[in-house]
KOLTI-609791 format. One record per residue (C-alpha): residue number from 1; x, y, z; residue in one letter. Coordinates in Angstrom, 2 decimals. Example, Ala and Ser with C-alpha at 12.3 -4.5 7.8 and 13.67 -1.06 7.14 Angstrom:
BEGIN
<1,<12.30,-4.50,7.80>,"A"> <2,<13.67,-1.06,7.14>,"S"> 
This chain:
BEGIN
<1,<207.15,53.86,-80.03>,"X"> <2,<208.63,52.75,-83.17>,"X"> <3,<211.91,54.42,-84.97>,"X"> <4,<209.75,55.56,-87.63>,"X"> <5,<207.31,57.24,-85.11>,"X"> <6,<210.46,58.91,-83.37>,"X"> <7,<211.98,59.79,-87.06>,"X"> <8,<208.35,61.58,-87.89>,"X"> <9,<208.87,63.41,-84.63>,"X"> <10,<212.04,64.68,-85.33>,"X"> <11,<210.68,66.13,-88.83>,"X"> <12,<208.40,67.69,-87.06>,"X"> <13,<209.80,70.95,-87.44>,"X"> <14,<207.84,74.14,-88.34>,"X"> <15,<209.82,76.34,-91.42>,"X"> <16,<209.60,79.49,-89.21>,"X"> <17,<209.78,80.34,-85.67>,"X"> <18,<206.88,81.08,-84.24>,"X"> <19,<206.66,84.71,-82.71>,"X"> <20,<205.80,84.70,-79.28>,"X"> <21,<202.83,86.58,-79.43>,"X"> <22,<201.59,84.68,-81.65>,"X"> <23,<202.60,81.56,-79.40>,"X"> <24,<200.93,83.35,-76.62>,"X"> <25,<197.61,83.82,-78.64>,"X"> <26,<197.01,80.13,-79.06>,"X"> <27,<197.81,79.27,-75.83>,"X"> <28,<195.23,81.76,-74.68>,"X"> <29,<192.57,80.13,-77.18>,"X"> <30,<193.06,76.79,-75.62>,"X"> <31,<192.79,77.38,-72.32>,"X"> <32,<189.58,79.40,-73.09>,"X"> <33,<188.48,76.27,-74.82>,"X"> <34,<189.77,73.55,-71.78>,"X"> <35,<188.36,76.43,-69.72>,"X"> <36,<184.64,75.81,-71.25>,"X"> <37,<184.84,72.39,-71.57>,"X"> <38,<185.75,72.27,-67.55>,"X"> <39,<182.69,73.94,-66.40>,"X"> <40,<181.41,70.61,-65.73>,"X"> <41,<184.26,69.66,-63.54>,"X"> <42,<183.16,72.90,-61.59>,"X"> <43,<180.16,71.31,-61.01>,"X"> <44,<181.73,67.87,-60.47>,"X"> <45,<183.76,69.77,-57.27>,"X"> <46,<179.93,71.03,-55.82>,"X"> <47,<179.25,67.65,-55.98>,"X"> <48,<181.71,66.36,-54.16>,"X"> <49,<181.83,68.33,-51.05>,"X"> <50,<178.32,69.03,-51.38>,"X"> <51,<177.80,66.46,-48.46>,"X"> <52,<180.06,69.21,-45.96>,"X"> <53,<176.69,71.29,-46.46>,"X"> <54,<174.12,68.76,-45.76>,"X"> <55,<176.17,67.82,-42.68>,"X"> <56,<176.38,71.59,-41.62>,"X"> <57,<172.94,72.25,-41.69>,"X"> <58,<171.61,68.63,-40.25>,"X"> <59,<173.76,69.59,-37.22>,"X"> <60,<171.43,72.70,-37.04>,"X"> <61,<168.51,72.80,-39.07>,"X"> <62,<167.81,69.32,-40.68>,"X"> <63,<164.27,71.06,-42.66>,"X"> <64,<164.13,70.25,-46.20>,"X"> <65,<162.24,73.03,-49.50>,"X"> <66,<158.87,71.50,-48.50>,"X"> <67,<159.40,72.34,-44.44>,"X"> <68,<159.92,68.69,-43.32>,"X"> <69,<162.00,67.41,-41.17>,"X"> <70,<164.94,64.61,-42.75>,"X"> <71,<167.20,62.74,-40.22>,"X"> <72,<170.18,60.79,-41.76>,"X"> <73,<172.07,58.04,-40.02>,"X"> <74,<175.42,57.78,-39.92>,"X"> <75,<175.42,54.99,-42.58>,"X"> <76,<173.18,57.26,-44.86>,"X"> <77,<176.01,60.25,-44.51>,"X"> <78,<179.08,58.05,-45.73>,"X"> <79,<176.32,56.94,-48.54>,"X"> <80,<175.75,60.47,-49.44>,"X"> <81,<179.97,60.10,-50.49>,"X"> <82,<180.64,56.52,-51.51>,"X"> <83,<177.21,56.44,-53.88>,"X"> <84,<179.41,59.27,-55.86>,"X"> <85,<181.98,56.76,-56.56>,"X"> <86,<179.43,53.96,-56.93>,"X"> <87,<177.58,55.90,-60.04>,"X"> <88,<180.59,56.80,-61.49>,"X"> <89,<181.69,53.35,-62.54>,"X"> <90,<178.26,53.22,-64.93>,"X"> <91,<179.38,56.89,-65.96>,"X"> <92,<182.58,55.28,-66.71>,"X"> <93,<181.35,52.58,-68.65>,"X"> <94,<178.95,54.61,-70.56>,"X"> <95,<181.57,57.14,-71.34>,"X"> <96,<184.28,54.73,-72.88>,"X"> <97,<181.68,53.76,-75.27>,"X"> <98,<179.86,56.89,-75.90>,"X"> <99,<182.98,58.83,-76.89>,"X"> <100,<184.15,56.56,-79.26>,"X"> <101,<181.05,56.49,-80.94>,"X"> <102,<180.31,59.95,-80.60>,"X"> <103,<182.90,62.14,-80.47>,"X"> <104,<184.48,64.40,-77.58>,"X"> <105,<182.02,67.50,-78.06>,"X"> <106,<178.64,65.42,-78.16>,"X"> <107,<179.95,63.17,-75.40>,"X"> <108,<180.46,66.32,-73.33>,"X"> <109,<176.54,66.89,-73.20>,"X"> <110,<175.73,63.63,-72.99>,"X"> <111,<177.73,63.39,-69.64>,"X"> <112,<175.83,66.24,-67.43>,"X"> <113,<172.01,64.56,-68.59>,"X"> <114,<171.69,62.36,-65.41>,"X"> <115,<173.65,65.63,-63.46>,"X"> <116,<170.48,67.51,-64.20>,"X"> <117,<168.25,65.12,-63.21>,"X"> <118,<170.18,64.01,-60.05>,"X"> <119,<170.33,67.69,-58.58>,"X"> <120,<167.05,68.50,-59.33>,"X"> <121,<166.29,65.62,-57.03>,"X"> <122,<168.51,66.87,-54.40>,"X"> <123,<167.36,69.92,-54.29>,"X"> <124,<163.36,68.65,-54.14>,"X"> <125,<164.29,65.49,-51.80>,"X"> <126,<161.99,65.27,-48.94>,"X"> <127,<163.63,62.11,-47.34>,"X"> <128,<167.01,60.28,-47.42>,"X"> <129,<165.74,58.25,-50.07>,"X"> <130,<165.39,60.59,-53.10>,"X"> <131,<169.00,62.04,-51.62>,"X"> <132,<170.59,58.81,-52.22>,"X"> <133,<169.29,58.28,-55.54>,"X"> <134,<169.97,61.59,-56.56>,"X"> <135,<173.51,61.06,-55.32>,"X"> <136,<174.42,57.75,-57.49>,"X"> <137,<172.64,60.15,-60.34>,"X"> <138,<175.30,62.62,-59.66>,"X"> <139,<177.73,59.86,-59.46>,"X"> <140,<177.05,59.17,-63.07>,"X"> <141,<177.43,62.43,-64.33>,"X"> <142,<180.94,62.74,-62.52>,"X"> <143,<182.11,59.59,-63.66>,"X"> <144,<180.86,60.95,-67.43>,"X"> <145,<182.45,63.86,-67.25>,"X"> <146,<186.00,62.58,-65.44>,"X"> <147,<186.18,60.91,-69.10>,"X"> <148,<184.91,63.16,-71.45>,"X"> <149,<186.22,66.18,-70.28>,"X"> <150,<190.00,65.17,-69.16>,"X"> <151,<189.37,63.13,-72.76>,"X"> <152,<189.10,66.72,-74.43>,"X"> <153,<191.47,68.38,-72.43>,"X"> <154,<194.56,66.48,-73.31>,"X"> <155,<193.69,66.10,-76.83>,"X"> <156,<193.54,70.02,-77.47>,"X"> <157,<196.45,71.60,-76.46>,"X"> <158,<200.12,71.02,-77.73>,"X"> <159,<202.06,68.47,-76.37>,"X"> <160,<204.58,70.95,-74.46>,"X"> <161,<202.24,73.02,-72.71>,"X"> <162,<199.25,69.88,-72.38>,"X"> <163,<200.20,69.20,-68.61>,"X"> <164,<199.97,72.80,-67.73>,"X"> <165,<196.44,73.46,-69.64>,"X"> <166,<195.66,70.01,-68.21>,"X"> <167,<195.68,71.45,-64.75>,"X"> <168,<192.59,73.81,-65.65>,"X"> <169,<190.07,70.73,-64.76>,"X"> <170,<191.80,70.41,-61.28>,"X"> <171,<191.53,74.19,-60.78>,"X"> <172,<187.62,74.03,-61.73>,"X"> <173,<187.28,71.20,-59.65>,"X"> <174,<188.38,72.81,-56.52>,"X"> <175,<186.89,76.16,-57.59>,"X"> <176,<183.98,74.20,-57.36>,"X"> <177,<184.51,72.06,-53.98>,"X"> <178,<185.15,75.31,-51.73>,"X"> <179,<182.52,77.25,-53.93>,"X"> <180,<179.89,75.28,-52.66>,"X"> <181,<181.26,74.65,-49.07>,"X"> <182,<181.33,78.52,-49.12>,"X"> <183,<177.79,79.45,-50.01>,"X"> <184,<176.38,76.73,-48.27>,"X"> <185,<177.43,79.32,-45.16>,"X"> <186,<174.25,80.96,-46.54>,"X"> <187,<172.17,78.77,-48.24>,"X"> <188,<170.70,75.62,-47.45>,"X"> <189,<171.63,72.40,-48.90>,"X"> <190,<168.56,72.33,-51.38>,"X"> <191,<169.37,76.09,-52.79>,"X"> <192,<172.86,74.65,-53.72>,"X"> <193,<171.58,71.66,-55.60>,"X"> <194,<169.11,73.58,-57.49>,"X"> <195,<171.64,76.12,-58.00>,"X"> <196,<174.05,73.49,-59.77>,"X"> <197,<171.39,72.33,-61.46>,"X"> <198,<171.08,75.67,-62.83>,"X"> <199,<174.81,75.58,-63.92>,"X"> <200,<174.40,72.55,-65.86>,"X"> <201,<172.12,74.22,-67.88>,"X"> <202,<174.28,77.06,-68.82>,"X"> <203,<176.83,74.26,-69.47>,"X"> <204,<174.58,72.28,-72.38>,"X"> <205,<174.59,76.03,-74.13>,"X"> <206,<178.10,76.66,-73.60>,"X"> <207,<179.58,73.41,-75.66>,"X"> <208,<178.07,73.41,-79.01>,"X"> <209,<180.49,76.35,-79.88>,"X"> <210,<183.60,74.14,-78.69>,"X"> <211,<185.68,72.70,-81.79>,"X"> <212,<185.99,68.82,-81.71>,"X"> <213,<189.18,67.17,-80.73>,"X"> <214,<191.16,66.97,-83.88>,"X"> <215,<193.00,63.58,-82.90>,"X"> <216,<189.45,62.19,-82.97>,"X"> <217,<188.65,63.65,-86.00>,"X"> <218,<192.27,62.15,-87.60>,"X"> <219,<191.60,58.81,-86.02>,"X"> <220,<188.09,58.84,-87.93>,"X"> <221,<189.26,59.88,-91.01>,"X"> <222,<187.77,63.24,-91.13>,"X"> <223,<191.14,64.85,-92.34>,"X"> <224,<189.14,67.82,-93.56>,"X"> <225,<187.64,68.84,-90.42>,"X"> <226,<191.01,68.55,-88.39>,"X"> <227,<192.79,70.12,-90.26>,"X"> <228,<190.71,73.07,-90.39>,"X"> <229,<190.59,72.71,-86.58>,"X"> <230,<194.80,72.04,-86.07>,"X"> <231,<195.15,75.53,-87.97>,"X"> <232,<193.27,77.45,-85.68>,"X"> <233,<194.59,75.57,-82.20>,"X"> <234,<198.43,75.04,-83.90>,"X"> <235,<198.60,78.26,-86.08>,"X"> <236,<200.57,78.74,-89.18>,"X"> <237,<203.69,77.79,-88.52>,"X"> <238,<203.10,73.95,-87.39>,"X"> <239,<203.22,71.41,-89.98>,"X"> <240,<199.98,70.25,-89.55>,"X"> <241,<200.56,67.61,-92.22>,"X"> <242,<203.51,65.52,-90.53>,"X"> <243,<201.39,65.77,-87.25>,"X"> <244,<198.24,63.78,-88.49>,"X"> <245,<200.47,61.60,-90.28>,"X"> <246,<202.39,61.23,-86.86>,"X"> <247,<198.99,60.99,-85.20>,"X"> <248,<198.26,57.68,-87.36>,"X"> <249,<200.86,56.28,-87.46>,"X"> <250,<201.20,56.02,-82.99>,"X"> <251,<197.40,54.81,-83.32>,"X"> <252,<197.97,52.23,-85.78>,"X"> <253,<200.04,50.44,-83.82>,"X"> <254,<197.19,49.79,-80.98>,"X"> <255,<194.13,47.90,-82.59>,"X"> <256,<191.59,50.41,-84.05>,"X"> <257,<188.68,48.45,-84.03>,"X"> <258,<185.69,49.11,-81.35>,"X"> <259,<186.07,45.81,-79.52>,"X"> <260,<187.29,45.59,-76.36>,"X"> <261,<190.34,43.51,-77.91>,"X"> <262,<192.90,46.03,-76.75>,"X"> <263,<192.70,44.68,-72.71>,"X"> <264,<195.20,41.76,-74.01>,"X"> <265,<197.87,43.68,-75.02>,"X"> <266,<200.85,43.31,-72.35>,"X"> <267,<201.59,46.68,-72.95>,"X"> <268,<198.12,48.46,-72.34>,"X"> <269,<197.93,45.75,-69.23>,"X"> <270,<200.68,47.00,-67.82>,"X"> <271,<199.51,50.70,-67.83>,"X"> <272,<196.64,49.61,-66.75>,"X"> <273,<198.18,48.11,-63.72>,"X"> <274,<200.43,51.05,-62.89>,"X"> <275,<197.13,52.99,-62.78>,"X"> <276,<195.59,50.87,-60.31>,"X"> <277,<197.89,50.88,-58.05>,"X"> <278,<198.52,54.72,-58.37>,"X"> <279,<195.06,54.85,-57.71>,"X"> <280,<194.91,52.89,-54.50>,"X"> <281,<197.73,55.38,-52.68>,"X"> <282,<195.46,58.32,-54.18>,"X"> <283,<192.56,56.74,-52.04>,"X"> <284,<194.09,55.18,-48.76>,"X"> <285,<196.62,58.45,-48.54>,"X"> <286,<193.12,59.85,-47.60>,"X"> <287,<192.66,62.50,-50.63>,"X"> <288,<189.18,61.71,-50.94>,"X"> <289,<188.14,60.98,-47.07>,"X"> <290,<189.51,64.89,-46.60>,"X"> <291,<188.00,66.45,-49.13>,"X"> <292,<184.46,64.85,-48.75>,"X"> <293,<184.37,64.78,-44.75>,"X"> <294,<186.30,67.73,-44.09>,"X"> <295,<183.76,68.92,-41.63>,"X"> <296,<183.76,65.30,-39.55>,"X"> <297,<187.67,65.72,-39.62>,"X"> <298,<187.88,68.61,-37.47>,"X"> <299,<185.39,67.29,-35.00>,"X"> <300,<187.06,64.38,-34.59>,"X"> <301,<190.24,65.53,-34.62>,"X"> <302,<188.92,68.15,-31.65>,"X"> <303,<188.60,71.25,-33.45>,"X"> <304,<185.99,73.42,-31.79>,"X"> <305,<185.79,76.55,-33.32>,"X"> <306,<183.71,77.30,-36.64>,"X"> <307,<183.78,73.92,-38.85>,"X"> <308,<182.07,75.22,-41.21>,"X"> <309,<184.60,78.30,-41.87>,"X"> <310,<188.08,76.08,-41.56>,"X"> <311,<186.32,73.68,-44.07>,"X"> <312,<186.06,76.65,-46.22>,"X"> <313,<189.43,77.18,-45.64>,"X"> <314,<190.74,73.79,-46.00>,"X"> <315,<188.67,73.38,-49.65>,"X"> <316,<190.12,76.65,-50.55>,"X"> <317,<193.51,76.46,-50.25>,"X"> <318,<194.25,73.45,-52.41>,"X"> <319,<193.46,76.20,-55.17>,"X"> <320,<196.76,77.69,-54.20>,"X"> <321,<198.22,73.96,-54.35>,"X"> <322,<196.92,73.39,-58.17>,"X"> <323,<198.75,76.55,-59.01>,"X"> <324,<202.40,75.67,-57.88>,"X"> <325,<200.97,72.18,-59.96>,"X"> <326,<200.13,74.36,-63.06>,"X"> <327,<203.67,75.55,-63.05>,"X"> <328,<205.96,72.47,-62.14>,"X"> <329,<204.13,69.95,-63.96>,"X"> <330,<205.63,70.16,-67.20>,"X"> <331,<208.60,71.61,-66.44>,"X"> <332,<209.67,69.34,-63.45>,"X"> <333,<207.51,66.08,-65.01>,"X"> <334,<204.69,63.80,-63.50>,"X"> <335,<206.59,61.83,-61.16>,"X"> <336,<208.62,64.48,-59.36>,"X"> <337,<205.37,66.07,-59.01>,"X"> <338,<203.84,62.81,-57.43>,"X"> <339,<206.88,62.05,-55.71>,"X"> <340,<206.94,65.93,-53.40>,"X"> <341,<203.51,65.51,-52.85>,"X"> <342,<202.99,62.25,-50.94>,"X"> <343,<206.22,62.98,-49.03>,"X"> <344,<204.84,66.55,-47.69>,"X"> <345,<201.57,64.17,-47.14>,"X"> <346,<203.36,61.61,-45.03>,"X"> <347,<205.10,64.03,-43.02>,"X"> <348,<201.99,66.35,-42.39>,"X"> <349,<200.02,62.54,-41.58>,"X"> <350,<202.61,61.76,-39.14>,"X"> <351,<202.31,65.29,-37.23>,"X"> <352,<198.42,65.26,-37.10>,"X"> <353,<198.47,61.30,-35.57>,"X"> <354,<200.70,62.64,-33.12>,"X"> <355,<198.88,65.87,-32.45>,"X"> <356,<195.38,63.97,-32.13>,"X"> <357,<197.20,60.99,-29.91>,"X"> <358,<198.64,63.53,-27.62>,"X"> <359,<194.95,65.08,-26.73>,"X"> <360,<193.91,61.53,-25.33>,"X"> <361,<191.20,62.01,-22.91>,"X"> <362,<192.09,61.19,-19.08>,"X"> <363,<189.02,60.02,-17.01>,"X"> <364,<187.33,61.09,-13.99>,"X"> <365,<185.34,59.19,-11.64>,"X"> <366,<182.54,62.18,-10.39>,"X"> <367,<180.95,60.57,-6.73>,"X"> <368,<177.66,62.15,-6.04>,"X"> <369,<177.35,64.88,-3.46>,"X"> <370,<175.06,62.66,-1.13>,"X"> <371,<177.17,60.14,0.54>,"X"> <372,<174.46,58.13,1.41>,"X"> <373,<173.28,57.88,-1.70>,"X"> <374,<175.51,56.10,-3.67>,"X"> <375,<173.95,52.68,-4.09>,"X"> <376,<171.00,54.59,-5.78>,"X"> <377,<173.52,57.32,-7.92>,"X"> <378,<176.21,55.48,-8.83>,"X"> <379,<179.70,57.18,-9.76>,"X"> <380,<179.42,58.46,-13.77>,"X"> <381,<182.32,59.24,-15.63>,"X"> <382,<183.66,61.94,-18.31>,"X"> <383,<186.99,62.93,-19.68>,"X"> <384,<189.20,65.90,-19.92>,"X"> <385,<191.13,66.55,-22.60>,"X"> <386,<195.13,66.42,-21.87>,"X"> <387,<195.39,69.58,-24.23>,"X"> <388,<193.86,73.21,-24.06>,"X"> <389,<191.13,74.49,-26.80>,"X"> <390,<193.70,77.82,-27.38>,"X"> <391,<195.98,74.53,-29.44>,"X"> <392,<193.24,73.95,-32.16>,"X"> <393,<194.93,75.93,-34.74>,"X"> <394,<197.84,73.55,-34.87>,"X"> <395,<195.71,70.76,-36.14>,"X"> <396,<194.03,72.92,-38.78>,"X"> <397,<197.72,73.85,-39.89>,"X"> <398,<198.65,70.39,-40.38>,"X"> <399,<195.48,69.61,-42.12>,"X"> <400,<196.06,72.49,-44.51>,"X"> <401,<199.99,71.19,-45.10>,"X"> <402,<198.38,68.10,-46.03>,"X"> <403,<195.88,69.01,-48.32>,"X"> <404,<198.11,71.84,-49.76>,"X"> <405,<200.52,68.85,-50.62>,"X"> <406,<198.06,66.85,-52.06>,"X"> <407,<197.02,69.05,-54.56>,"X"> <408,<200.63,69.70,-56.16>,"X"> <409,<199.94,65.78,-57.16>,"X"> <410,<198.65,62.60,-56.07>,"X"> <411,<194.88,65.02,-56.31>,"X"> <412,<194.74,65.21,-59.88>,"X"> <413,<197.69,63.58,-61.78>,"X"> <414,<196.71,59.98,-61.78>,"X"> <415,<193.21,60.97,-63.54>,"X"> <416,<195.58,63.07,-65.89>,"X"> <417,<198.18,60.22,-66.19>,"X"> <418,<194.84,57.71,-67.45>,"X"> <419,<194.16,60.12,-70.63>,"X"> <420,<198.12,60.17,-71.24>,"X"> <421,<198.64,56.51,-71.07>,"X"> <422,<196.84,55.83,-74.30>,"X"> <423,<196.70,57.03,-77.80>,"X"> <424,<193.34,58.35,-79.15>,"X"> <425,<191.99,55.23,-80.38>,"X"> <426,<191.67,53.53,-77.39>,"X"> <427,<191.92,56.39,-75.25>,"X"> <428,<187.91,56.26,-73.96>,"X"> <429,<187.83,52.76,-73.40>,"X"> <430,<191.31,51.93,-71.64>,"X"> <431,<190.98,55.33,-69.58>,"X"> <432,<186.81,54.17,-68.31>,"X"> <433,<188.66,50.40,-67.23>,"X"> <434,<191.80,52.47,-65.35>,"X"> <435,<189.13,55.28,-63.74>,"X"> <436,<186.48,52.94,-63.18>,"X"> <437,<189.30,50.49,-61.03>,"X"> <438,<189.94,53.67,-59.41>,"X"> <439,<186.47,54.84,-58.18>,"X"> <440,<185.85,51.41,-56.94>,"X"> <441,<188.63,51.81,-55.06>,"X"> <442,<187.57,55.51,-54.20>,"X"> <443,<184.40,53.96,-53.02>,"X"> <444,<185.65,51.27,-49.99>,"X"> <445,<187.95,54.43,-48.73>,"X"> <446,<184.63,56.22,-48.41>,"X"> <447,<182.43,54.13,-46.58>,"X"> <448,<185.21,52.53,-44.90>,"X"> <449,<185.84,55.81,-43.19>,"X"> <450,<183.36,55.73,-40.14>,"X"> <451,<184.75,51.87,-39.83>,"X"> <452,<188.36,53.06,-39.93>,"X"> <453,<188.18,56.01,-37.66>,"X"> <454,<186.30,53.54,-35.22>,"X"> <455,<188.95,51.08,-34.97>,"X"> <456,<191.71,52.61,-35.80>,"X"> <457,<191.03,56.21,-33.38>,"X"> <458,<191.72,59.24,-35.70>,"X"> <459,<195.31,59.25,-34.60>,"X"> <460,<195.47,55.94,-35.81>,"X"> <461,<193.97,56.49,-39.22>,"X"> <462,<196.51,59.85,-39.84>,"X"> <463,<199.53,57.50,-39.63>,"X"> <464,<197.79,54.65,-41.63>,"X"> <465,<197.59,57.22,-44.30>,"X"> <466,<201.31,58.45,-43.85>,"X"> <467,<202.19,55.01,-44.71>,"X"> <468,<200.36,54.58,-47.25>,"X"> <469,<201.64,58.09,-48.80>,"X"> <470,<205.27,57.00,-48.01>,"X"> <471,<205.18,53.86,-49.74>,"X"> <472,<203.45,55.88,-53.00>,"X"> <473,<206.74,57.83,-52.94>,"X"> <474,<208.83,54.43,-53.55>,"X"> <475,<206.28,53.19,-55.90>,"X"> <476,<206.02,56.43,-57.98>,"X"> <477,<209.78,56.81,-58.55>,"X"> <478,<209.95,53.45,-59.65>,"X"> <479,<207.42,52.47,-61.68>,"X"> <480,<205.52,55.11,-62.86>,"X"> <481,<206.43,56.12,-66.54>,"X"> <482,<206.53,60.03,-67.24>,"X"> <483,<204.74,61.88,-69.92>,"X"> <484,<205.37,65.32,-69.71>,"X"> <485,<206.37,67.25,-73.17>,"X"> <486,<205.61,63.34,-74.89>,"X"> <487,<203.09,63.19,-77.73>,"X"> <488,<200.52,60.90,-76.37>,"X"> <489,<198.72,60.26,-79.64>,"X"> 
């Protein structure tokens, strides 16, 4: 940032205070705003743990809406996840383009169009085919509205309180994950698609009544409009003037043209980069392989009571880990943040590998009863667990430490950090590269998981991911830049 940026900044100084109910009253207009807007990360949270309720019910009652029966292999259920991540990198792409061109608020009905059609095919899919399509569908819609949405929420609110309204589209998003894993107690897998579908309906009314970002609206030289929007989101005693001058000023220092030109800057490389990266410990610390397989988890991990209820559990109390994020994000910054949540992950990794290891399985030779007959029934063998089925709740504890930890974080920040990084000109474009890295990366942890457990044993896998966590600690504190109470332009 240049001195004349940081002298603008300085002027920025409103005439009178502002009284705090009047402070309080804006606040409470954009979060009802970032509120609407996140609807679709609601539905973006169905989709994600969506597959916990087709696995639920194929252990059971594998009948689809038409009365069929629909088997999925193994490979098909770690599709059902990774084809999420795989759509999302078109969503992506579309997304950087689409909300340059068209603006936040048209971009944010633009982005649930292939979600409608996607869950609609869910919820009428007769075989694994239409499922999987559906799925990369979905995957489109979640990559469209990771952009457009996170896009809008960071460009509404003011800069001190952005992290904390921020946090609203990780609070949706897990409303939505344990939502679904919840009612799909009750309903079948197909009642739940249809049912988001439903959503996403409600959703295409809800946003033509949003404003449109006002950075967008400076950046395109519609002073007018944003202006008339800053007064209503800023109030009357901001100088709106010095901002959109500020706001200018921190955008014409990045190329403004449409290209793609801005990729060989150092400076936007090296963001980039630190994105990347910050991505790859969000992945291989496991964040996604818990949240979409939480139900496969706790079998293989030997937990024998009611999956389906501890996954409810497990989806639901990250909510509780978004709130203690909501109110140390901007107060304590982004990398402290980061920092206390992979080290609560590493340590929570490190107890479950040892709690799994410890249950290895001892075997016993059984002889048949008929001495004589052992040529023609040969000994068979099974195992015995080392540990008793009254110990199950300590792995669910650990596995609620961990995800508890990863929500007052690694979760969410990194997708926050991508629409920080970069002013508004190039904000769509360099946050669809950074994201799209990131899903790809998202992806391989996904279907890697069956491969992983395999090799690795489950024990083996916790402790890979405690690594991985630990050495996102070191990284974070030292090269991850902070952005909390910055103007991101």
């Amino acid at each position: 940032m240049t001195a004349e940026v940081k002298t603008m900044e300085k002027e920025d100084i409103p005439q009178k205070t502002e009284p705090p109910h009047e402070r309080r009253r804006r606040y409470a207009l954009q979060i009802f705003i970032v509120f609407s807007a996140s609807i679709s990360y609601f539905v973006m949270g169905m989709s994600l743990s969506w597959p916990n309720v087709v696995e639920s019910h194929h252990f059971e009652d594998n009948s689809t809406l038409f009365g069929n029966t629909l088997y999925l292999h193994p490979w098909q259920m770690d599709m059902l996840n990774s084809l999420i991540s795989i759509g999302s990198v078109l969503g992506l792409l579309f997304a950087g383009w689409i909300v340059r061109r068209l603006g936040r608020k048209k971009s944010l009905i633009v982005a649930v169009l292939p979600g409608l059609v996607g869950w609609a095919l869910l919820g009428l899919a007769y075989n694994a085919y239409l499922m999987l399509i559906g799925r990369f569908l979905d995957g489109i819609t979640s990559g469209m509205v990771t952009l457009t949405a996170m896009t809008y929420a960071t460009e509404i609110p003011d800069a001190a309180f952005r992290g904390t309204i921020s946090t609203i589209c990780c609070f949706m998003f897990l409303m939505g994950a344990c939502f679904c894993t919840a009612i799909g107690i009750a309903l079948t897998w197909y009642y739940v698609a249809l049912g988001n579908m439903c959503v996403l309906l409600v959703y295409i009314c809800i946003v033509p009544f949003l404003p449109e970002s006002p950075t967008f609206l400076v950046v395109t030289g519609q002073d007018d409009r944003a202006i008339k929007v800053l007064e209503r989101l800023r109030g009357t005693y901001a100088d709106i003037t010095n901002e959109i001058k500020l706001l200018k000023k921190m955008n014409d220092e990045i190329t403004s043209d449409t290209s793609w030109g801005f990729l060989l800057q150092k400076k936007v490389q090296k963001r980039i980069l630190v994105l990347s990266i910050l991505f790859l410990v969000q992945a291989y610390s496991g964040t996604a392989v818990l949240r979409a397989n939480a139900v496969r988890i706790l079998q293989d991990s030997g937990v024998t009571t009611n999956k389906s209820m501890v996954a409810t559990l497990l989806l639901l109390l990250p909510i509780a880990g978004a709130f203690v994020l909501c109110h140390l994000v901007d107060r304590a910054g982004r990398k402290v943040c980061l920092a206390i949540s992979l080290t609560l992950m590493s340590i929570s990794y490190i107890f479950l590998g040892t709690r799994v290891y410890l249950q290895k399985s001892t075997v016993v030779s059984l002889i048949p009863l008929e001495p004589n007959n052992t040529a023609a029934l040969p000994p068979y063998f099974t195992t015995e667990s080392d540990s008793g089925e009254d110990t199950w709740w300590l792995t669910v504890v650990g596995l609620i430490v961990c995800i508890f930890s990863m929500n007052i974080g690694i979760e969410s920040l990194p997708w926050q950090l991508s629409s920080e990084y970069f002013p508004t000109v190039i904000r769509s474009q360099a946050m669809s590269v950074s994201v799209v890295i990131g899903c790809l990366i998202a992806a391989t942890a996904l279907q890697l998981y069956s491969y992983m457990n395999e090799v690795l044993t489950t024990a083996g896998l916790f402790w890979t991911y405690a690594a991985v966590s630990g050495l996102g600690v070191v990284y974070t504190m030292l090269y991850v830049p902070e952005t909390a109470k910055e103007m991101v332009g």
